[in-house]
C-alpha positions in Angstrom: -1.4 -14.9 38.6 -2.8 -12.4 35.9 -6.1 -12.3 34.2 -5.4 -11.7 30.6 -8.7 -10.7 28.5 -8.7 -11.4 25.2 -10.9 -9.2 23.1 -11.0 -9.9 19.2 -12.4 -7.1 16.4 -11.9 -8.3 12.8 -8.2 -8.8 12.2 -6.9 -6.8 15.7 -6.7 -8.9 18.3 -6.0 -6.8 21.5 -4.7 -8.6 24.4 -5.2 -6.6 28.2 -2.7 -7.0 30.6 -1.2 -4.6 32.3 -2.5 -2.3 29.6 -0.6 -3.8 26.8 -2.2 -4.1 23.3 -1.1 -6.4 20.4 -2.4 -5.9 17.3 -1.9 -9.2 15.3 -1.1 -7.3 12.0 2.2 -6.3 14.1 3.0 -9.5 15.2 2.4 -10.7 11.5 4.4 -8.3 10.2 7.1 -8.5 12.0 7.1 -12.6 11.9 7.5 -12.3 7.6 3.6 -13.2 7.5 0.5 -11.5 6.7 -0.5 -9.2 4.0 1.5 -5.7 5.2 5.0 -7.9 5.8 5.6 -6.5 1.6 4.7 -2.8 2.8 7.6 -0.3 1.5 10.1 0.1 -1.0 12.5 -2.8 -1.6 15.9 -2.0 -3.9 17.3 -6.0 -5.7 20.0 -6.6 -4.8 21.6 -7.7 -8.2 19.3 -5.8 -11.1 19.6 -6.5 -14.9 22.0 -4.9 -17.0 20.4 -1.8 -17.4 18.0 -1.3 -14.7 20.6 0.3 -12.0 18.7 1.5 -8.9 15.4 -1.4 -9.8 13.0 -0.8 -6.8 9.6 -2.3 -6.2 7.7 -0.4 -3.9 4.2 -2.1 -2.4 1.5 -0.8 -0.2 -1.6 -2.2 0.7 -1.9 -4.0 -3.0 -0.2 -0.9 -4.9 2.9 -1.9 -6.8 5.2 0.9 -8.3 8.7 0.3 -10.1 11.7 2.6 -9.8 14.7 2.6 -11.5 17.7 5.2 -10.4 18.2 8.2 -13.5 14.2 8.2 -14.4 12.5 10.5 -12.5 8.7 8.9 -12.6 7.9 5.5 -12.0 8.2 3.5 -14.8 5.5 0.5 -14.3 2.5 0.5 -11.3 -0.1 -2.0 -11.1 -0.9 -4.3 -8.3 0.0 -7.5 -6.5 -1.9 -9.3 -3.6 -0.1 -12.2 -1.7 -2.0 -16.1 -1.1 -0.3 -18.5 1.5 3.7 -17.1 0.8 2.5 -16.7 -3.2 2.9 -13.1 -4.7 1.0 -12.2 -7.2 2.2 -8.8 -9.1 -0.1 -7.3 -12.4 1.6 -4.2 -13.9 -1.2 -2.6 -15.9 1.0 0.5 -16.9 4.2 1.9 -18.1 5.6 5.2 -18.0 6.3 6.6 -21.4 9.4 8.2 -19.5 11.1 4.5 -19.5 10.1 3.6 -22.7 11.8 6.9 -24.7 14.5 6.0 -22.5 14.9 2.7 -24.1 13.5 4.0 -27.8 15.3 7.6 -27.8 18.8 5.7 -28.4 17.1 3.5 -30.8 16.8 6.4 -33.2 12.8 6.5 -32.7 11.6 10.1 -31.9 8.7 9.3 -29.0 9.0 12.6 -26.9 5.0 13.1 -27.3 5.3 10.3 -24.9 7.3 10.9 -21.9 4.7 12.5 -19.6 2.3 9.6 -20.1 1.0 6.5 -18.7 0.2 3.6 -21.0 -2.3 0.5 -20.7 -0.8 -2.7 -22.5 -3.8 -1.2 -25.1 -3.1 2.3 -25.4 0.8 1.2 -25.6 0.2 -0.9 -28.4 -1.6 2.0 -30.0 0.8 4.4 -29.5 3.7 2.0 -31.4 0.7 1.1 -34.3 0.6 4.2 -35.1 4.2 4.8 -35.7 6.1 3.5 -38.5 9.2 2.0 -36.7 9.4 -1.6 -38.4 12.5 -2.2 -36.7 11.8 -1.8 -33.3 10.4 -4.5 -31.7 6.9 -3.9 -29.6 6.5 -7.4 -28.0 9.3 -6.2 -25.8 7.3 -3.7 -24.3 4.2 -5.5 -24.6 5.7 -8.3 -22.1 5.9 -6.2 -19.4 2.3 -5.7 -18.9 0.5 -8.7 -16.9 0.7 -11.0 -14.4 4.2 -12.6 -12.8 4.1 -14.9 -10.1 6.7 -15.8 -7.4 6.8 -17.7 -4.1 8.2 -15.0 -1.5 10.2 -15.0 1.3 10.7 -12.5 4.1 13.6 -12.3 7.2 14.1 -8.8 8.5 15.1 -6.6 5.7 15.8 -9.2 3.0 13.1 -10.1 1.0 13.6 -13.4 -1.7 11.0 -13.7 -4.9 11.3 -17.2 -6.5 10.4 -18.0 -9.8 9.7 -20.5 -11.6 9.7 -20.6 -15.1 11.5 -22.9 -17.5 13.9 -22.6 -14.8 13.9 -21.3 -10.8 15.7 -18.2 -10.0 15.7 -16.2 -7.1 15.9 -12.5 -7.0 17.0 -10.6 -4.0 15.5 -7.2 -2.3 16.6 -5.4 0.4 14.5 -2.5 2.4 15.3 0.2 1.3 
């Protein structure tokens, strides 16, 4: 029979036998639990029109968005997860995504493109402009909080929201 010593130091839990050792983040990980199982860069599956290439990538409570053709990325904020709950907060956008929705608009923005902008400083930026036509609130929406139960197996990752309705969007690992 083998001894097996269990020896616990914060969140690594190191098990001794034959000189193996676990660390329970692993094991977390790789069972699509725990705070890292979101760690890398996850392409959806089936984007919106538009948004070719969307990516999300997250690390350690870091969120960035990607979309293919832009060379930046084009929102970054954070997200923390709560018992299979994610929690995402974008608290900038890259003025490279916006001129690439306002440049075919007609709107002349390229003081903007190597900038990033709070929901504040955003808001600003279009006050400050004499547009009328162009709508703000569209960009305005993207800043804030989203919310989505999450699902992980393997390489597949499932966000679930509910809003006036459920919908599902899909990830792979990239």
């Amino acid at each position: 029979m083998k001894k097996i010593i269990v020896s616990a130091v914060g969140s690594l839990i190191i098990l001794f036998t034959s000189c193996s050792i676990i660390d329970i983040d692993d094991i977390m990980a790789d069972a699509g639990v725990g705070p890292y199982v979101l760690n890398g860069t996850w392409v959806q599956q089936d984007p919106p029109v538009g948004l070719n290439g969307f990516k999300q990538v997250f690390y350690n409570g870091n969120l960035e968005r990607l979309i293919d053709g832009l060379p930046e990325p084009i929102m970054k904020g954070s997200y923390y997860t709560n018992k299979k709950i994610l929690t995402m907060n974008i608290t900038h956008v890259h003025g490279t995504f916006v001129s690439s929705i306002l440049t075919p608009m007609g709107a002349p923005v390229g003081d903007m493109v190597d900038n990033w902008y709070t929901k504040e400083e955003l808001e600003n930026y279009f006050l400050s402009k004499s547009w009328g036509s162009i709508p703000m609130s569209q960009f305005l929406n993207l800043f804030g909080e989203s919310t989505a139960s999450y699902s992980v197996s393997g390489n597949k990752l499932i966000l679930t929201y509910e809003h006036e309705e459920i919908y599902e969007d899909i990830f792979y690992r990239e």
